[in-house]
N, C-alpha and C positions, 0 to 999 in steps of 0.2 A: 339825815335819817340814820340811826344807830339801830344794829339787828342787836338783838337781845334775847337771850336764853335763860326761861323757867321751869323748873321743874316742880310736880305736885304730884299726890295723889286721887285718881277718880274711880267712880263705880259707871261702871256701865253695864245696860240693861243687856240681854244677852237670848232671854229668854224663847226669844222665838228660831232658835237654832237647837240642834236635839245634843245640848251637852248637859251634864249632869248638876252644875251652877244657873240661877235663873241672872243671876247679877256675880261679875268679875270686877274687884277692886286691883288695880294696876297702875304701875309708875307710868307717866306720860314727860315727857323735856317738848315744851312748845319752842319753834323759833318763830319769832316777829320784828315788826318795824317798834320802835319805843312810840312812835308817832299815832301807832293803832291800838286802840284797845281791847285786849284779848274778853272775847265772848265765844270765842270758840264752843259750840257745845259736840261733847264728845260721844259717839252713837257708835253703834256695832257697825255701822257701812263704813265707817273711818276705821275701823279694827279689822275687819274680816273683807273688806273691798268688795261690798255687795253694792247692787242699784250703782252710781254713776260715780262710785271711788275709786280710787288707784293706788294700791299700794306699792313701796317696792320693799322688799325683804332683803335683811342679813342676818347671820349670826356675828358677822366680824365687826367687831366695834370701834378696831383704827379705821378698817374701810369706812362704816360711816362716820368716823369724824373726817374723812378724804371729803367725802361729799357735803356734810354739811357745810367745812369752809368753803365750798365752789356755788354754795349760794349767796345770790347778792342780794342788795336790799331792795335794786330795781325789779327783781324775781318777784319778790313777797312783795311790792306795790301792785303790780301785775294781777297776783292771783287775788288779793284783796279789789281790785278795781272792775276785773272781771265775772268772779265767784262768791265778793265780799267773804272771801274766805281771813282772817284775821292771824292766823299764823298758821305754820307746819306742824302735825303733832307727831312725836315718836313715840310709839306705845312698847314698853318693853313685857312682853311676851315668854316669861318662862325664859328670857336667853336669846328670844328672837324677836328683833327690831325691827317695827311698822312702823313707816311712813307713810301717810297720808296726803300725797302730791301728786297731782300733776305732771311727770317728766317733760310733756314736750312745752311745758312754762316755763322751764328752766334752763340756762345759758347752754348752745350745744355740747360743749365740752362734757358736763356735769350729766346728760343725757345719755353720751356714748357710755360716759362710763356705766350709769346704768344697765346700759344694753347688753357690755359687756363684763360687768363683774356682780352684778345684783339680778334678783326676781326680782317680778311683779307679777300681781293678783288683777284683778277686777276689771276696769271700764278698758284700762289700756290691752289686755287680752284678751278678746272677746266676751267681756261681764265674766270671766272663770273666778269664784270668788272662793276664797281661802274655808269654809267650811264643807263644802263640796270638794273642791281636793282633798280636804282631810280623809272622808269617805273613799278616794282612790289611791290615798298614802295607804290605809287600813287595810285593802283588801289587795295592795299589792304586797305586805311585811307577812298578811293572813297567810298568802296563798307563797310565800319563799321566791316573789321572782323575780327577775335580773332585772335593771333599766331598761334592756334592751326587750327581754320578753314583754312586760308589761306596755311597751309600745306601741306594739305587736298584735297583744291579748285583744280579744272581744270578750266583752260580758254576755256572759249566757243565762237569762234570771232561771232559764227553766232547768241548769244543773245542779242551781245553789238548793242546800239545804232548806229544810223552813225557818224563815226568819233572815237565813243571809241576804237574800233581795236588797230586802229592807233595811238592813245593818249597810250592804255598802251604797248600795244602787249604779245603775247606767251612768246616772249623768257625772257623778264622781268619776267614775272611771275615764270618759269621755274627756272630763274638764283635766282633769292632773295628766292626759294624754299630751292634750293642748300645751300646758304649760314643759315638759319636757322638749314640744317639739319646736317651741316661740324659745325657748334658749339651750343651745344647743350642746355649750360645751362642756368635757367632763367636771371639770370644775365647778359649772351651775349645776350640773347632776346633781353632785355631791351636795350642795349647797342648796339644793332643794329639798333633799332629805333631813338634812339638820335644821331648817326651820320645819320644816311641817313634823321633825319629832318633836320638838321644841314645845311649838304648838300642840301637839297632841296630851303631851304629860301634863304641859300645863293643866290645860283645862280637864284633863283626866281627873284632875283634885277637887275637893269643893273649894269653895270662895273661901274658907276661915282658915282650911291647910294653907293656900297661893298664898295671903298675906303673910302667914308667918313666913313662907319659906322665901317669897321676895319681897324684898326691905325696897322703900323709896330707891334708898342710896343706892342700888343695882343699876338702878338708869345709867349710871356716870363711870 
C-alpha cells in the first residue's frame, strides 16, 4: 500500500450556515491508500466540523507537513475499514488548514502532537463546530477583550443592542469558551485566533473574490 497525495479544486455547499456565499470554491490536498479509490465527497461537516466531524486546525504549514508524514497507511486502512472514509482532506481555508480526521485513529504519537500543537473543532470537542466559534471570535474582537476576560465573560442577550443577540448568540460564546479551555496553552491561544481570523476574512468575501484571491497552488 503506497499513500498518495492529490490535490483539486471543490465547491462546497455552504448555505445553510449564515455567511454571505451560499457555495465556497477552495483547494482541498486528499491523502490516500493508492489501493482506494478516492470518492470522497466533500460537505460543510468535513469543513466546518459539524454533526460527527473532527477537524484539527493550523495556520503552520511545516507543522502540518510534521503530521502528515506521522500518518501511516495502516492509519488510512483503518479509517477506510471503519468509516469507509477513502482518504484525509485538507481544505485550505483563507490560510487556515482543515483536516478532516479522526485523532484518536491515528498512531499515538501523531495524536499527542495534536493535543499539543494543533486545534480541533467538532465531534472530538463536544460537537463545538467552527461556525459557532466564529460567532464567539466576533463578539469577543466586537467587544476589545483579553483571552483571559472572554473566558471569564457571560453573554447577557438582554444588554446587547438590537440585533447583537442574533449577530453573536450564547451558544458561540459558550462554544469558543470550550475551545480555549480543551487547549490550554499560550501558544494555542494564539493560534486559535489566527485560524478563526483566517476563517472569518475568508468567508467575509464572496465566492468569485475567494477564488481570485486563493489560487489552487496555495494548498502547497
Amino acid at each position: 500500500m503506497t499513500i498518495v497525495r492529490q490535490t483539486e479544486s471543490v465547491t462546497i455547499n455552504i448555505a445553510s450556515h449564515d455567511f454571505n456565499a451560499s457555495d465556497i470554491t477552495i483547494p482541498v490536498e486528499v491523502i490516500r491508500l493508492d489501493t482506494i479509490e478516492d470518492q470522497l465527497e466533500h460537505e460543510d461537516d468535513f469543513l466546518f466540523g459539524c454533526d460527527f466531524a473532527t477537524i484539527v486546525a493550523t495556520t503552520d504549514r511545516s507543522k502540518l507537513e510534521e503530521l502528515i508524514s506521522m500518518i501511516t497507511a495502516e492509519d488510512l486502512q483503518t479509517m477506510y475499514d471503519e468509516f469507509e472514509m477513502t482518504g484525509v482532506p485538507i481544505y485550505n481555508l483563507g490560510g487556515a488548514y482543515l483536516m478532516a480526521v479522526d485523532a484518536e485513529y491515528l498512531q499515538p504519537a501523531a495524536y499527542e502532537k495534536i493535543e499539543n500543537e494543533f486545534i480541533m473543532f467538532g465531534n472530538a470537542v463536544d460537537d463545538v463546530d467552527i461556525p459557532a466559534c466564529l460567532d464567539g471570535f466576533r463578539y469577543k474582537r466586537d467587544k476589545g477583550l483579553s483571552v483571559d476576560e472572554f473566558r471569564e465573560c457571560e453573554f447577557d442577550e438582554d444588554s446587547m443592542e438590537d440585533g447583537d443577540a442574533l449577530a453573536y448568540g450564547e451558544s458561540g460564546v459558550d462554544f469558543l469558551q470550550r475551545i480555549y479551555e480543551y487547549f490550554e496553552s499560550p501558544e494555542q491561544h494564539k493560534e486559535i485566533e489566527r485560524v478563526l481570523s483566517k476563517i472569518d476574512a475568508a468567508l467575509g468575501a464572496s465566492d468569485t473574490q475567494y477564488r481570485d484571491k486563493y489560487s489552487l497552488a496555495e494548498i502547497r
